[in-house]
C-alpha atoms as one frame of an Amber mdcrd trajectory, in Angstrom:
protein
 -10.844  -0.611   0.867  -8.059  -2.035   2.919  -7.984  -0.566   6.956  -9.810
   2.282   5.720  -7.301   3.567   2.831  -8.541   3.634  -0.019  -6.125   1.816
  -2.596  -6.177   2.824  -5.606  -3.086   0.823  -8.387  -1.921   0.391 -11.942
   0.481  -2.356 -11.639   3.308  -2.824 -14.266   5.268  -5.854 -14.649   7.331
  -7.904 -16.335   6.954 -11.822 -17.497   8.950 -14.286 -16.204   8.567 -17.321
 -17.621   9.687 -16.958 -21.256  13.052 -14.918 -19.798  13.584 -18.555 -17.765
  12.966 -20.844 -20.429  16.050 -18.150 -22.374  17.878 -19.297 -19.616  17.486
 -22.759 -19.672  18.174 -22.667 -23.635  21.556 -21.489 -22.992  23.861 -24.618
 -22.210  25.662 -22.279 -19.770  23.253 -20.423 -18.164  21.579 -23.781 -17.764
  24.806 -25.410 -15.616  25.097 -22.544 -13.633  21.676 -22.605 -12.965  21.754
 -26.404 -11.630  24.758 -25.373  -9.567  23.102 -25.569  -6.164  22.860 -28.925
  -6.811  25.981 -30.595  -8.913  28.243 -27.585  -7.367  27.729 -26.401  -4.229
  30.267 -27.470  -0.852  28.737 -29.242   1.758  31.470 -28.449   4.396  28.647
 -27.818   7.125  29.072 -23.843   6.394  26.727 -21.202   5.901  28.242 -19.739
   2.548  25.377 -19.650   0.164  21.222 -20.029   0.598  21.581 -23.785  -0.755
  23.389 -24.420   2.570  20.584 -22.911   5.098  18.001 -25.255   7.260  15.002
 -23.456   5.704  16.184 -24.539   2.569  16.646 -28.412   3.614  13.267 -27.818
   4.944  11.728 -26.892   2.118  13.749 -30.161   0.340  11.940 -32.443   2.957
   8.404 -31.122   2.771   8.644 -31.016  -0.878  10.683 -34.069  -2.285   9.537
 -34.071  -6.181  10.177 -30.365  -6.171  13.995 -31.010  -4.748  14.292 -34.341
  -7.384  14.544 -32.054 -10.209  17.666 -29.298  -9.883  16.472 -27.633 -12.598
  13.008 -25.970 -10.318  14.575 -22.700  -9.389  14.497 -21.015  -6.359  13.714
 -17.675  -6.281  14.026 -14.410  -3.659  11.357 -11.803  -3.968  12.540  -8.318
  -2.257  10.346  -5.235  -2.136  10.554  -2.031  -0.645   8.027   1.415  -1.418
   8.751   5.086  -1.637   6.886   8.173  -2.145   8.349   9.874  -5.044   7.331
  13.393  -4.453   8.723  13.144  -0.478   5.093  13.839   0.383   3.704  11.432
   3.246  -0.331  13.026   1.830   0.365  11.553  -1.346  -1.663   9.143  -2.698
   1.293   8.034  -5.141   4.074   5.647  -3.865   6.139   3.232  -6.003   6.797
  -0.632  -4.725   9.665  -1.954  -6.956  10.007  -5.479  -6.789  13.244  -7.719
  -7.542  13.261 -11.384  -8.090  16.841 -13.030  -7.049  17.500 -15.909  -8.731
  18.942 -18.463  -5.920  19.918 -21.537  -8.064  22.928 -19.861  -8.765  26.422
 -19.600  -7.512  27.230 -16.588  -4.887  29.439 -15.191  -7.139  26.391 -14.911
  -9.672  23.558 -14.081  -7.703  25.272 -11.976  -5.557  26.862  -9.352  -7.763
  26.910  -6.036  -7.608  26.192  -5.254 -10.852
């Protein structure tokens, strides 16, 4: 009981170690996934989340974690809904997304 609702969940998800580690195995996937550290400009712009003060921040609080390039970085992004349009539903649905920021913004950022 949470502010007097009454929550009641089944909660799906998805691993997501072992679909890292596939990325890692990958010589490819595994460059592009160090990029923010071998590739990115440091021309004092504000092109790609590797270039923002929180994440220098979190490079100075944590410097074993910042040591290795191959720790990813992730986003996590989530938003609910009532799928029947009814606000006295007790049904909603809370996707969730994972962003993977190690990568370029040309990868991480794509539409598709």
């Amino acid at each position: 009981m949470m502010w007097g609702i009454t929550i009641q969940s089944e909660v799906w998800y998805l691993p997501t170690i072992s679909p890292f580690k596939c990325l890692f195995a990958n010589v490819n996937d595994a460059k592009n996934l160090r990029w923010h550290a071998n590739g990115k400009k440091i021309d004092g712009l504000l092109r790609h989340v590797a270039n923002s003060p929180q994440w220098k921040k979190i490079d100075s609080l944590f410097p074993e974690f910042e040591s290795d390039p191959r720790n990813l970085r992730v986003g996590l992004a989530t938003d609910g809904m009532n799928p029947y349009g009814n606000l006295s539903s007790k049904h909603s649905l809370w996707p969730v997304l994972v962003i993977i920021y190690n990568l370029s913004y040309w990868l991480c950022m794509k539409r598709r």
